[in-house]
N, CA and C atoms of all chains as a GROMACS GRO file, in nm:
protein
  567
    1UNK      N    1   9.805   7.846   9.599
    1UNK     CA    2   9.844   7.734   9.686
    1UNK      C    3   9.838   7.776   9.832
    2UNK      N    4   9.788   7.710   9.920
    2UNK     CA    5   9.727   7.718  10.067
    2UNK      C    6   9.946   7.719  10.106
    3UNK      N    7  10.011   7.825  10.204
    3UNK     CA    8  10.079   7.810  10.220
    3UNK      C    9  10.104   7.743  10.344
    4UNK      N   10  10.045   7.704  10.479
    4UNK     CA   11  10.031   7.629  10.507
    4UNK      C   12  10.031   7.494  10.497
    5UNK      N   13  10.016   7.424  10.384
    5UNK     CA   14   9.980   7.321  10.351
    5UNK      C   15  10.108   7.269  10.354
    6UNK      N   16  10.119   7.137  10.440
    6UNK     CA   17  10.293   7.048  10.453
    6UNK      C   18  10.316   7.022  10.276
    7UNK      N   19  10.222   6.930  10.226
    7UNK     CA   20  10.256   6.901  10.098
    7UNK      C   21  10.256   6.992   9.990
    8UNK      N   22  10.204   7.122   9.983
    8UNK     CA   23  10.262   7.229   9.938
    8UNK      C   24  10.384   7.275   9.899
    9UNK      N   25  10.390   7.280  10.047
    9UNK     CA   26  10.522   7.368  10.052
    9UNK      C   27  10.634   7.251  10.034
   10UNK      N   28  10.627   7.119  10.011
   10UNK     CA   29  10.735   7.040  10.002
   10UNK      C   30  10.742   7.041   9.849
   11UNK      N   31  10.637   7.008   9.776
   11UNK     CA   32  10.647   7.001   9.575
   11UNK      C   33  10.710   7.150   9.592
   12UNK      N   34  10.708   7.235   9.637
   12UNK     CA   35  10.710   7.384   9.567
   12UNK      C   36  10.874   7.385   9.613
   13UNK      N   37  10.909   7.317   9.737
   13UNK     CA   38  11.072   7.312   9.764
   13UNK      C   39  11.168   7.217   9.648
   14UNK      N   40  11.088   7.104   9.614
   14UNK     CA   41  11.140   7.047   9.554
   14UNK      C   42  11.143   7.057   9.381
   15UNK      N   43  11.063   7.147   9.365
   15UNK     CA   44  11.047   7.214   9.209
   15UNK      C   45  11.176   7.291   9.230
   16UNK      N   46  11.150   7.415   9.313
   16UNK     CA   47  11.289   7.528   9.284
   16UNK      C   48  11.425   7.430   9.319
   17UNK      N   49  11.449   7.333   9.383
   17UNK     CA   50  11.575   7.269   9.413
   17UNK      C   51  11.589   7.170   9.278
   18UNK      N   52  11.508   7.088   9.251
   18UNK     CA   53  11.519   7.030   9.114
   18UNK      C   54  11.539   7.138   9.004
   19UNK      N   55  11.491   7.264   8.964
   19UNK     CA   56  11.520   7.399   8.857
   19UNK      C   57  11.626   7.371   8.899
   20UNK      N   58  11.697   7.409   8.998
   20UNK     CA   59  11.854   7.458   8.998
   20UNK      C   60  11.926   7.359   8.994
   21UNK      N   61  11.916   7.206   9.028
   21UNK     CA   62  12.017   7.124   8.976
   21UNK      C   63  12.011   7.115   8.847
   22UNK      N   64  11.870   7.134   8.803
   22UNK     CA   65  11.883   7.061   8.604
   22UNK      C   66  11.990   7.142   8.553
   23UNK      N   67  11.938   7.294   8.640
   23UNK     CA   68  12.003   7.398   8.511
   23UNK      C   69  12.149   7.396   8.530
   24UNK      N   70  12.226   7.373   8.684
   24UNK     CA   71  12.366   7.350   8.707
   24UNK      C   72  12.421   7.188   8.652
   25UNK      N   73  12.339   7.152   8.642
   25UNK     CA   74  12.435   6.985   8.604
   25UNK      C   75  12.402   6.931   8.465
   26UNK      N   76  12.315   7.025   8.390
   26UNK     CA   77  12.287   6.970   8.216
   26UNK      C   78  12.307   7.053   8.202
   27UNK      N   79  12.323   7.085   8.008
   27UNK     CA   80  12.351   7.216   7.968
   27UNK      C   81  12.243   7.211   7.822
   28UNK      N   82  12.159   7.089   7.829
   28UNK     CA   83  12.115   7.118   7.712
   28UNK      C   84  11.963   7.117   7.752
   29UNK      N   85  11.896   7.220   7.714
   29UNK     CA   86  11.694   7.162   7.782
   29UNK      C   87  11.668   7.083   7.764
   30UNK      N   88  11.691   6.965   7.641
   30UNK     CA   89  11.625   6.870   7.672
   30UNK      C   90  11.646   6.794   7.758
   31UNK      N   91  11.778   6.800   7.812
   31UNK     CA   92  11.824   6.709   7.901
   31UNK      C   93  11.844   6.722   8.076
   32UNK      N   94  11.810   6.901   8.064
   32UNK     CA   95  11.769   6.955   8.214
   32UNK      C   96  11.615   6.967   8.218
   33UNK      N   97  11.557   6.942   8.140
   33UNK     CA   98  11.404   6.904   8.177
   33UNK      C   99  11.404   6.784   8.181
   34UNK      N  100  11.439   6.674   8.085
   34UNK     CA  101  11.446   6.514   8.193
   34UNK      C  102  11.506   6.544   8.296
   35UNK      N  103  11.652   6.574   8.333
   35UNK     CA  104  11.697   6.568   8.491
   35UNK      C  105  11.571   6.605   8.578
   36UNK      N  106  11.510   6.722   8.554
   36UNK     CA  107  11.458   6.788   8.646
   36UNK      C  108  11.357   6.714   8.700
   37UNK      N  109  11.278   6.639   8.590
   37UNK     CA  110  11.158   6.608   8.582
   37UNK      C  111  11.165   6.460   8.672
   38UNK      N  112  11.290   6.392   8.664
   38UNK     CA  113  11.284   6.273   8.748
   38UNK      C  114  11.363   6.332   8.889
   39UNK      N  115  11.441   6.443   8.902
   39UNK     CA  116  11.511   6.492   9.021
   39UNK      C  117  11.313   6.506   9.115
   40UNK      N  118  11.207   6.587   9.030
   40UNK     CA  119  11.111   6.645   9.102
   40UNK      C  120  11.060   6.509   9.169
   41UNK      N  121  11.038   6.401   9.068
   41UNK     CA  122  10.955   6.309   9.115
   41UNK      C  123  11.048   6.237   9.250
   42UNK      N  124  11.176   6.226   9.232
   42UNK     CA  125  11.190   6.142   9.322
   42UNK      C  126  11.168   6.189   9.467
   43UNK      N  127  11.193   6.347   9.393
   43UNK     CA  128  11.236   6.430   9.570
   43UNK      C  129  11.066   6.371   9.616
   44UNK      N  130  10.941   6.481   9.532
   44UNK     CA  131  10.796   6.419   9.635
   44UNK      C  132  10.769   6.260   9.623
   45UNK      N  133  10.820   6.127   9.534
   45UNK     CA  134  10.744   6.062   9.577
   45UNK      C  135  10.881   5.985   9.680
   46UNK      N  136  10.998   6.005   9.763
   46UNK     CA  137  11.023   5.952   9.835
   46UNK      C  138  10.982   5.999  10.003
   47UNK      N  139  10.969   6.104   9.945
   47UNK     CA  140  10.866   6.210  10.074
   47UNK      C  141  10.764   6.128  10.086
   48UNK      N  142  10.707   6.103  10.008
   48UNK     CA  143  10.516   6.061  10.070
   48UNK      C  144  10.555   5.916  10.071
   49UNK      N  145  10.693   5.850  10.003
   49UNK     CA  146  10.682   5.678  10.094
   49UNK      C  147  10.766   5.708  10.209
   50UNK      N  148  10.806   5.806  10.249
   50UNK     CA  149  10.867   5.796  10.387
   50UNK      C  150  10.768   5.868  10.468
   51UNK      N  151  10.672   5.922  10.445
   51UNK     CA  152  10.595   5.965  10.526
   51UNK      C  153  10.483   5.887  10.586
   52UNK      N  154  10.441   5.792  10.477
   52UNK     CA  155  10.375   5.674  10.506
   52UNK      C  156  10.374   5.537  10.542
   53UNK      N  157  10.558   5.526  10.566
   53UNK     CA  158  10.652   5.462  10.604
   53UNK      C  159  10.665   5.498  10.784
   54UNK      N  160  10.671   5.620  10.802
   54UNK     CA  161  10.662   5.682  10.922
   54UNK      C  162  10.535   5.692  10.960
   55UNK      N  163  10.403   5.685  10.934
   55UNK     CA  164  10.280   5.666  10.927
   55UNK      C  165  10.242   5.637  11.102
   56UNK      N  166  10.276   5.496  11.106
   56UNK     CA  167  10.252   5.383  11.213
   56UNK      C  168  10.309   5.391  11.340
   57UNK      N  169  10.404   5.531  11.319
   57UNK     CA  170  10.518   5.502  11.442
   57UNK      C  171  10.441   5.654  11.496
   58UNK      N  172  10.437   5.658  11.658
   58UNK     CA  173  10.421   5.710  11.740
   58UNK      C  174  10.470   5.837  11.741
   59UNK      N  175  10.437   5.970  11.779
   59UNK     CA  176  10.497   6.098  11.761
   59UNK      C  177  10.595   6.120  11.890
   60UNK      N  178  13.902   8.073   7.402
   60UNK     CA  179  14.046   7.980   7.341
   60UNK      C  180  13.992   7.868   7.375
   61UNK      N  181  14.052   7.787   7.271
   61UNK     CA  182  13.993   7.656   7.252
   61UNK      C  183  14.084   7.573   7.351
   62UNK      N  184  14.045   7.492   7.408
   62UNK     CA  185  14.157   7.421   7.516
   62UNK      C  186  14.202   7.260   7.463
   63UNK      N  187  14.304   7.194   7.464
   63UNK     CA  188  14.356   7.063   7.442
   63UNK      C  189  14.211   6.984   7.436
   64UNK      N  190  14.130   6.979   7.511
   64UNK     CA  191  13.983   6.900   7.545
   64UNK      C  192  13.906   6.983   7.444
   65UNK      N  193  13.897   7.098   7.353
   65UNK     CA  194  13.830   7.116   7.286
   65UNK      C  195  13.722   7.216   7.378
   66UNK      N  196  13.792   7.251   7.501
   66UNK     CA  197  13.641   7.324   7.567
   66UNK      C  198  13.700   7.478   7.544
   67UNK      N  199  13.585   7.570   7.589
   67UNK     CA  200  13.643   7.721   7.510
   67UNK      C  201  13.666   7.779   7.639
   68UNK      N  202  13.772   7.877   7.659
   68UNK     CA  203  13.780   7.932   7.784
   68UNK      C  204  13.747   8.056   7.786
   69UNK      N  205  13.639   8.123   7.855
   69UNK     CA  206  13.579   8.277   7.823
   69UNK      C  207  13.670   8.344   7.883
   70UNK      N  208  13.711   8.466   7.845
   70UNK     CA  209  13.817   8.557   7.894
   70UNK      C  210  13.746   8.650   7.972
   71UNK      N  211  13.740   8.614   8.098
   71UNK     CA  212  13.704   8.676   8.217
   71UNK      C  213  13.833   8.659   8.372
   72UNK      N  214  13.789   8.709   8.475
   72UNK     CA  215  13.878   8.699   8.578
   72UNK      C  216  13.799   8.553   8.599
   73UNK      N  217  13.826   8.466   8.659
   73UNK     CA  218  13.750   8.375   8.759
   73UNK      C  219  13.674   8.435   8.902
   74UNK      N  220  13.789   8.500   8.918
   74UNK     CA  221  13.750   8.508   9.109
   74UNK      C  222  13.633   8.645   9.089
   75UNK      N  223  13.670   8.734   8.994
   75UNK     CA  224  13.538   8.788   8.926
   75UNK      C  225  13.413   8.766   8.918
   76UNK      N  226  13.385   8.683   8.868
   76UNK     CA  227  13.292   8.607   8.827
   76UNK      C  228  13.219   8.545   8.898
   77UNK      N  229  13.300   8.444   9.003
   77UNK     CA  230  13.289   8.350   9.141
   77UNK      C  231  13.185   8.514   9.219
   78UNK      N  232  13.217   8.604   9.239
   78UNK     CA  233  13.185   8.692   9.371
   78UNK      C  234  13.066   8.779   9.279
   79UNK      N  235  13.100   8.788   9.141
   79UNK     CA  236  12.946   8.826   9.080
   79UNK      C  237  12.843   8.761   9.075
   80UNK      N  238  12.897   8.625   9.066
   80UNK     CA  239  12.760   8.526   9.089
   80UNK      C  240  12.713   8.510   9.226
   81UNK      N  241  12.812   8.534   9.327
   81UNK     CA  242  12.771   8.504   9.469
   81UNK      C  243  12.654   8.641   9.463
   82UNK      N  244  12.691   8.754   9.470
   82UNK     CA  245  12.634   8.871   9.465
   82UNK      C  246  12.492   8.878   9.433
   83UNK      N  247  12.496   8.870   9.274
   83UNK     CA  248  12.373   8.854   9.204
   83UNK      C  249  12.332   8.713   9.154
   84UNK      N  250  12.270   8.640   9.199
   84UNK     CA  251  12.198   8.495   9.207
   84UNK      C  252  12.198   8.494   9.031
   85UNK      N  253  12.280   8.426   8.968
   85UNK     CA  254  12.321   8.415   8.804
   85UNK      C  255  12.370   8.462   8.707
   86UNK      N  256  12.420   8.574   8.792
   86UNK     CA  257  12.494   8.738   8.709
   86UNK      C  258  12.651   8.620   8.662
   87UNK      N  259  12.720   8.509   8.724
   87UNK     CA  260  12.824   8.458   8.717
   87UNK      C  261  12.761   8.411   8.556
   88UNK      N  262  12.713   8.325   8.540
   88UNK     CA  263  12.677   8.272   8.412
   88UNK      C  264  12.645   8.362   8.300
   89UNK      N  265  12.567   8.502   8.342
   89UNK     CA  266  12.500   8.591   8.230
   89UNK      C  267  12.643   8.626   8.201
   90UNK      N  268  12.739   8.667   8.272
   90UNK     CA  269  12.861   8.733   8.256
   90UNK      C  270  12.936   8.677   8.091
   91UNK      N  271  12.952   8.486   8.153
   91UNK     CA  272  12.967   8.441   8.024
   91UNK      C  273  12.897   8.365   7.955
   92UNK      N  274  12.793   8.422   7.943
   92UNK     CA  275  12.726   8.434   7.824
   92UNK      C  276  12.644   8.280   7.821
   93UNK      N  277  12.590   8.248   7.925
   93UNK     CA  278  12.509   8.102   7.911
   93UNK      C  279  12.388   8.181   7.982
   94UNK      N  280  12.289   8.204   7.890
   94UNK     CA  281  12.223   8.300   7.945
   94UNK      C  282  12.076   8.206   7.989
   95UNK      N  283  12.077   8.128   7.951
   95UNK     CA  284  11.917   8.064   7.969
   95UNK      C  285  11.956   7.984   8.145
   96UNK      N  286  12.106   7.968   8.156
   96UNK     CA  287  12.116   7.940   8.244
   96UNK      C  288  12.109   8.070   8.412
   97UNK      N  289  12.174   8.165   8.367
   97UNK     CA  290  12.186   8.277   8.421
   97UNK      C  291  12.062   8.336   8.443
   98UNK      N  292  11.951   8.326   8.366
   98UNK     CA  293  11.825   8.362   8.360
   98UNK      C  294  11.773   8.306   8.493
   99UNK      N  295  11.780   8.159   8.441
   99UNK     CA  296  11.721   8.055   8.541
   99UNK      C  297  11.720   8.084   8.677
  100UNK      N  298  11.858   8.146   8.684
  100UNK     CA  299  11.890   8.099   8.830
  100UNK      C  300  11.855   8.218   8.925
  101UNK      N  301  11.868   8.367   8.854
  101UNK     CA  302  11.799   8.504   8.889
  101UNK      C  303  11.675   8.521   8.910
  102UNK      N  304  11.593   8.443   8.843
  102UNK     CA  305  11.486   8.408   8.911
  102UNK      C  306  11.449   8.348   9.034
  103UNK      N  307  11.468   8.180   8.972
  103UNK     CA  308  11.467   8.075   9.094
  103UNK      C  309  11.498   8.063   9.213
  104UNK      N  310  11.645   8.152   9.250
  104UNK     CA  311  11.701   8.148   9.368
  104UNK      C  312  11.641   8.272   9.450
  105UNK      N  313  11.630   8.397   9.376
  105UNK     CA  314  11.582   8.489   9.472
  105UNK      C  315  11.429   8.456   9.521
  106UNK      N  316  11.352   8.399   9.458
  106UNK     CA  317  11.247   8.352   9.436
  106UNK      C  318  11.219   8.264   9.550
  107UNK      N  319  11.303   8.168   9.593
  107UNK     CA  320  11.314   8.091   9.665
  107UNK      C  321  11.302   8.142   9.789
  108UNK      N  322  11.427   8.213   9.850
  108UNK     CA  323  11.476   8.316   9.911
  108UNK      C  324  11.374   8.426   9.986
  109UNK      N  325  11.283   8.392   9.916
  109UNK     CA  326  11.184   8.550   9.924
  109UNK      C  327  11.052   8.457   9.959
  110UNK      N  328  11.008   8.333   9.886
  110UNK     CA  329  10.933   8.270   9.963
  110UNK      C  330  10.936   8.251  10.090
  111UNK      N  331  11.089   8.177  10.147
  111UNK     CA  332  11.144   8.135  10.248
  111UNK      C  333  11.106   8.215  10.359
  112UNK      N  334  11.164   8.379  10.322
  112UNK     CA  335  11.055   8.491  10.437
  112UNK      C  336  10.963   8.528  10.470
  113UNK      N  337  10.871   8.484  10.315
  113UNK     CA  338  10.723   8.512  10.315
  113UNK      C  339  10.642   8.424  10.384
  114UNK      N  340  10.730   8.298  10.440
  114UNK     CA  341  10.627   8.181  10.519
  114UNK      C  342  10.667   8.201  10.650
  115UNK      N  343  10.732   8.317  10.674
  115UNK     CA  344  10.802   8.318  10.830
  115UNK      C  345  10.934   8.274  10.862
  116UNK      N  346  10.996   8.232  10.786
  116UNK     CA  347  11.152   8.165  10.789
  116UNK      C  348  11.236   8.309  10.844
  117UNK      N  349  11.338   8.296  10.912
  117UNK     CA  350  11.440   8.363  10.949
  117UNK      C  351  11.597   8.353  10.933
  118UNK      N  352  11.625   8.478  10.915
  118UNK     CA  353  11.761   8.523  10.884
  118UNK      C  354  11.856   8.454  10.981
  119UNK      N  355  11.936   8.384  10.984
  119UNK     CA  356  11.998   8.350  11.142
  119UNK      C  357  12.126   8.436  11.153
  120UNK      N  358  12.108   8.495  11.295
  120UNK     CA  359  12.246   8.578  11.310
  120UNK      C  360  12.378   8.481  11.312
  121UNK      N  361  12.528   8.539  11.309
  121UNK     CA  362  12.634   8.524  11.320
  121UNK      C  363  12.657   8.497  11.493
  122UNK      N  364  12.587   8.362  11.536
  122UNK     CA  365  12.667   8.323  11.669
  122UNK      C  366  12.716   8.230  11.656
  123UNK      N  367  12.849   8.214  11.679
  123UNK     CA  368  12.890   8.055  11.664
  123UNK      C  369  12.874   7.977  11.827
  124UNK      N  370  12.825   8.078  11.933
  124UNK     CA  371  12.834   8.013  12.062
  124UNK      C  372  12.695   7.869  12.015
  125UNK      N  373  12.651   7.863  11.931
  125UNK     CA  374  12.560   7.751  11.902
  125UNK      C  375  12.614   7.713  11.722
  126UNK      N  376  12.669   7.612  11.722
  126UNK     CA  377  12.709   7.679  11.594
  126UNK      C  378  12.663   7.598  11.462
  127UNK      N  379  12.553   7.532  11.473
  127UNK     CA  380  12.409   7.487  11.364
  127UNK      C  381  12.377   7.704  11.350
  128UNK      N  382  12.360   7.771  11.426
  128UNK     CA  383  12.270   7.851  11.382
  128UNK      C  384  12.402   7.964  11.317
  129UNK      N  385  12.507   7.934  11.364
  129UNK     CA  386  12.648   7.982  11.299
  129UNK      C  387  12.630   7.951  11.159
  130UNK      N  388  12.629   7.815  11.161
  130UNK     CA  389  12.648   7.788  10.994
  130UNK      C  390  12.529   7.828  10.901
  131UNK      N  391  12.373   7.804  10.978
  131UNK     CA  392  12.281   7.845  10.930
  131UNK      C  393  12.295   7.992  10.852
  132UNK      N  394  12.370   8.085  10.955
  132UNK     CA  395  12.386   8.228  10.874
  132UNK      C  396  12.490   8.195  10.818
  133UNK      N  397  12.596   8.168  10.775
  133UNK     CA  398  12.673   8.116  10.662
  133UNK      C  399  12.614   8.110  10.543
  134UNK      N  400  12.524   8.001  10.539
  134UNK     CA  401  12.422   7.978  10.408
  134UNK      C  402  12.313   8.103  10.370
  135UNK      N  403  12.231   8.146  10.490
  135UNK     CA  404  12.209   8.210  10.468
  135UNK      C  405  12.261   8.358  10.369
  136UNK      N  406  12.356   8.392  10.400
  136UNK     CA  407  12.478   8.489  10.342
  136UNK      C  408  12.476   8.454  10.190
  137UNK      N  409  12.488   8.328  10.139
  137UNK     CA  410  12.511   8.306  10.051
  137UNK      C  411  12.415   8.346   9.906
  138UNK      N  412  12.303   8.368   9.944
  138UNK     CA  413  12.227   8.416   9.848
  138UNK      C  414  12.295   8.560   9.804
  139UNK      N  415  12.351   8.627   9.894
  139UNK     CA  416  12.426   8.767   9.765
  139UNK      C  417  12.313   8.886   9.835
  140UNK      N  418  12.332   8.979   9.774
  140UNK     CA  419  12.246   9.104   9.784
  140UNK      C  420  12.121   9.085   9.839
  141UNK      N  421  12.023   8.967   9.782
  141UNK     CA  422  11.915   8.917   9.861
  141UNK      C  423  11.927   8.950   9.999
  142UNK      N  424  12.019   8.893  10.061
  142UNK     CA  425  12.046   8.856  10.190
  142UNK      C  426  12.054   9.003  10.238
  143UNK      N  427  12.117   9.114  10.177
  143UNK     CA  428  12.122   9.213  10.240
  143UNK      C  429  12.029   9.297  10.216
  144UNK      N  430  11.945   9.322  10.114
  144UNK     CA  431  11.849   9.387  10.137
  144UNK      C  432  11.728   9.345  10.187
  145UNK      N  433  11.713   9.208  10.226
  145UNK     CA  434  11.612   9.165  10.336
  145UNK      C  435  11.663   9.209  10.473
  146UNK      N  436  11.772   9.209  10.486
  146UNK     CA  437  11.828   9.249  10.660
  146UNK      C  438  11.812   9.412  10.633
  147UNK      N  439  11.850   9.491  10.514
  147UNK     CA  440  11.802   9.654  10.520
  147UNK      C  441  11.640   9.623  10.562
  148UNK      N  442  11.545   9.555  10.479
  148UNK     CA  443  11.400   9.589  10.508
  148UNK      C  444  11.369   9.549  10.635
  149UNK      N  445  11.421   9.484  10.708
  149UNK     CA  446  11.420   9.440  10.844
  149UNK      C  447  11.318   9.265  10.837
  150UNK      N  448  11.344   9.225  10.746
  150UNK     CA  449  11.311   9.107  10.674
  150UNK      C  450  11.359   9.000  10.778
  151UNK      N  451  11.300   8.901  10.779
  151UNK     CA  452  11.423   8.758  10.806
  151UNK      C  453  11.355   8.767  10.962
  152UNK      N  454  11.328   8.823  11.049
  152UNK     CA  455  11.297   8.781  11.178
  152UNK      C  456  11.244   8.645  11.220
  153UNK      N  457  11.140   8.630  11.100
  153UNK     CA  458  11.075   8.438  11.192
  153UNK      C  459  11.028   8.477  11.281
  154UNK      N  460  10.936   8.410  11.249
  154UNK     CA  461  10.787   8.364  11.386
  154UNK      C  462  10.785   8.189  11.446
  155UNK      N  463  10.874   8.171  11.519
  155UNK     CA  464  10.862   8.047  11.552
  155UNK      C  465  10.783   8.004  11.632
  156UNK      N  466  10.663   8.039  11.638
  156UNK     CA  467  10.475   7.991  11.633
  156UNK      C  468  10.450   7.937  11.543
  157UNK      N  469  10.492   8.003  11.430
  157UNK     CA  470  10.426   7.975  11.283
  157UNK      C  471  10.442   7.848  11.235
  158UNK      N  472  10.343   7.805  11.174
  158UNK     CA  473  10.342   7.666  11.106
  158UNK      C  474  10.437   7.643  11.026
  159UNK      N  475  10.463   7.725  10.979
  159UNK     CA  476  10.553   7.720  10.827
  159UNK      C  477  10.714   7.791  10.826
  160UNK      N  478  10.770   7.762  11.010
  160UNK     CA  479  10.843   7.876  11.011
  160UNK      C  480  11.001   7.771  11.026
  161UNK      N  481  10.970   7.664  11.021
  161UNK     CA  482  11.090   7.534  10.977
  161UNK      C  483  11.092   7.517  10.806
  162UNK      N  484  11.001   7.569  10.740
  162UNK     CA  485  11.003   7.489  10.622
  162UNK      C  486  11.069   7.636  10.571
  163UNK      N  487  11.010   7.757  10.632
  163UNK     CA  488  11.051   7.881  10.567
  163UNK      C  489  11.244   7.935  10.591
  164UNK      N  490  11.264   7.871  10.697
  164UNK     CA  491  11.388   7.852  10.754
  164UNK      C  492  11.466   7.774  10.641
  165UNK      N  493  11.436   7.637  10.605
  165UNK     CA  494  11.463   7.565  10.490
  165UNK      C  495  11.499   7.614  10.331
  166UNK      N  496  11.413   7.683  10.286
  166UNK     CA  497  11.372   7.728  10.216
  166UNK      C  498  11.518   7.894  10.186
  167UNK      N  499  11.501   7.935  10.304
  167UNK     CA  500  11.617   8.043  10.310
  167UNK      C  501  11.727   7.952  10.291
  168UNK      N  502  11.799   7.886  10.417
  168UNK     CA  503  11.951   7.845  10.390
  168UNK      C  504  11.958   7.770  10.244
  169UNK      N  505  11.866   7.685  10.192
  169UNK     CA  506  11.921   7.607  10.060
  169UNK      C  507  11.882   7.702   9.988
  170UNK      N  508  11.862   7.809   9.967
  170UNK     CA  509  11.830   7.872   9.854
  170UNK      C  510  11.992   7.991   9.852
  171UNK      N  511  12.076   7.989   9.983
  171UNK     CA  512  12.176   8.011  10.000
  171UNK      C  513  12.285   7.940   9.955
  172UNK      N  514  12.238   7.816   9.999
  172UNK     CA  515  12.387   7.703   9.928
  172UNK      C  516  12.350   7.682   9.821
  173UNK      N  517  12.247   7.659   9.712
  173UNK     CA  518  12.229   7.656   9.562
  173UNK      C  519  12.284   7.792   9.500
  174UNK      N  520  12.289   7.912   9.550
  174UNK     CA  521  12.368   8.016   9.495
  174UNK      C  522  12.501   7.959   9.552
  175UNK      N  523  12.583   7.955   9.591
  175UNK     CA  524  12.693   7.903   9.642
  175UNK      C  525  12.727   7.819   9.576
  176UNK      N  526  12.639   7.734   9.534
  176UNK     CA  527  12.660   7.610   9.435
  176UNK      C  528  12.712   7.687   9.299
  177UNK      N  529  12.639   7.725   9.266
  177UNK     CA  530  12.602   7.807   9.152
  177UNK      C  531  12.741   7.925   9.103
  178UNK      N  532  12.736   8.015   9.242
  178UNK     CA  533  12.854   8.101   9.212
  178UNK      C  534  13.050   7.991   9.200
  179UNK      N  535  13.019   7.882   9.229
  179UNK     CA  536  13.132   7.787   9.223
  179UNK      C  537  13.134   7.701   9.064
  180UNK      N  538  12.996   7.651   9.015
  180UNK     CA  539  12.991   7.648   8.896
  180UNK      C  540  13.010   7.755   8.795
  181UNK      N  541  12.974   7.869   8.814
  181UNK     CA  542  13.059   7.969   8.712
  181UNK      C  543  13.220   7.995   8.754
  182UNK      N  544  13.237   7.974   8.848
  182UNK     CA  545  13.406   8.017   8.877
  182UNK      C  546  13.466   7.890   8.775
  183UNK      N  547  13.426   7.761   8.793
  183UNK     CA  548  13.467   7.618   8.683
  183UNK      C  549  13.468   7.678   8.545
  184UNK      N  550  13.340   7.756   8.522
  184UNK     CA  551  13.305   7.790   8.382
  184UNK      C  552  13.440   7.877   8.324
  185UNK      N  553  13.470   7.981   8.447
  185UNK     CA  554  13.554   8.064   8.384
  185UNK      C  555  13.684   8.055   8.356
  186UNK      N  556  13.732   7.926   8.437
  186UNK     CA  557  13.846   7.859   8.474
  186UNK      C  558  13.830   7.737   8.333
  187UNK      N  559  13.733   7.704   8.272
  187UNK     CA  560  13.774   7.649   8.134
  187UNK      C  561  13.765   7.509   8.168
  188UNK      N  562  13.704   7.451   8.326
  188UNK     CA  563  13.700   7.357   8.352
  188UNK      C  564  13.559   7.250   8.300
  189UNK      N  565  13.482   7.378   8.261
  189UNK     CA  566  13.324   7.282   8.202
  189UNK      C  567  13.275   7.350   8.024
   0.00000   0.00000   0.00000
């Protein structure tokens, strides 16, 4: 993975931060791999609608 | 021991436990014995931690005359031994040129407060509260 890369390094933040909530707030795998798995999605896809949300507006 | 709620209480110290997990990023959980969890987190967090420096992120010193970068080393701290044997290797400086030296900054302090998190969820564990 290009470490550079903004969207990189944001899935790869939001993988290890989603691991550590599943594994602190479920206790069973099946149920800290669902947590995790919708904790991952929400973290990148509210990133890329706020980023494209922020898109239009001026730096 | 089985508690009124049916939960088991591991016979450990708490405050034990609380400062082994701060220490070693999941040593609190391996201690009692939830090991897939303890695993997890000995990985993940130092892991984190070690990325965080590898993209240029920095250690923040103890000034409170600004005190975002006060609390920043707070969190920072919190990863345990990590934290100190990156400040022995002379680790943690940051390149704030670098592209990646906000996200690597990031990357350090929450990988500080998720151990923190973490060493507070085993202190619950040992305390018979989960």
């Amino acid at each position: 993975m290009d470490t550079t890369s903004h969207l990189g390094l944001l899935v790869m933040f939001a993988a290890f931060v989603s691991i550590a909530f599943a594994v602190l707030m479920r206790d069973q795998p099946k149920e800290q791999l669902t947590f995790g798995a919708k904790l991952f999605g929400t973290f990148v896809g509210s990133a890329v609608l706020l980023g494209w949300l922020l898109y239009p507006l001026p730096l | 021991m089985p508690s009124p709620s049916g939960r088991t209480t591991p016979a450990a110290n708490p405050y034990l436990v609380c400062a082994a997990a701060w220490a070693v990023p999941g040593a609190g959980h391996l201690w009692l014995g939830r090991y897939q969890k303890g695993l997890t987190l000995l990985v993940v967090l130092p892991l984190m931690f070690a990325v965080g420096l590898g993209i240029r992120g920095r250690i923040f010193p103890f000034q409170f005359d600004d005190l975002l970068v006060g609390l920043a080393a707070i969190a920072d701290l919190g990863i345990g031994l990590p934290y100190l044997v990156a400040r022995l290797a002379g680790a943690g400086a940051g390149e704030v040129i670098a592209i990646t030296y906000e996200y690597g900054n990031t990357y350090v302090i929450v990988a500080g407060l998720l151990n923190m998190l973490a060493a507070l969820d085993a202190f619950d564990i040992a305390m018979g509260r989960k």
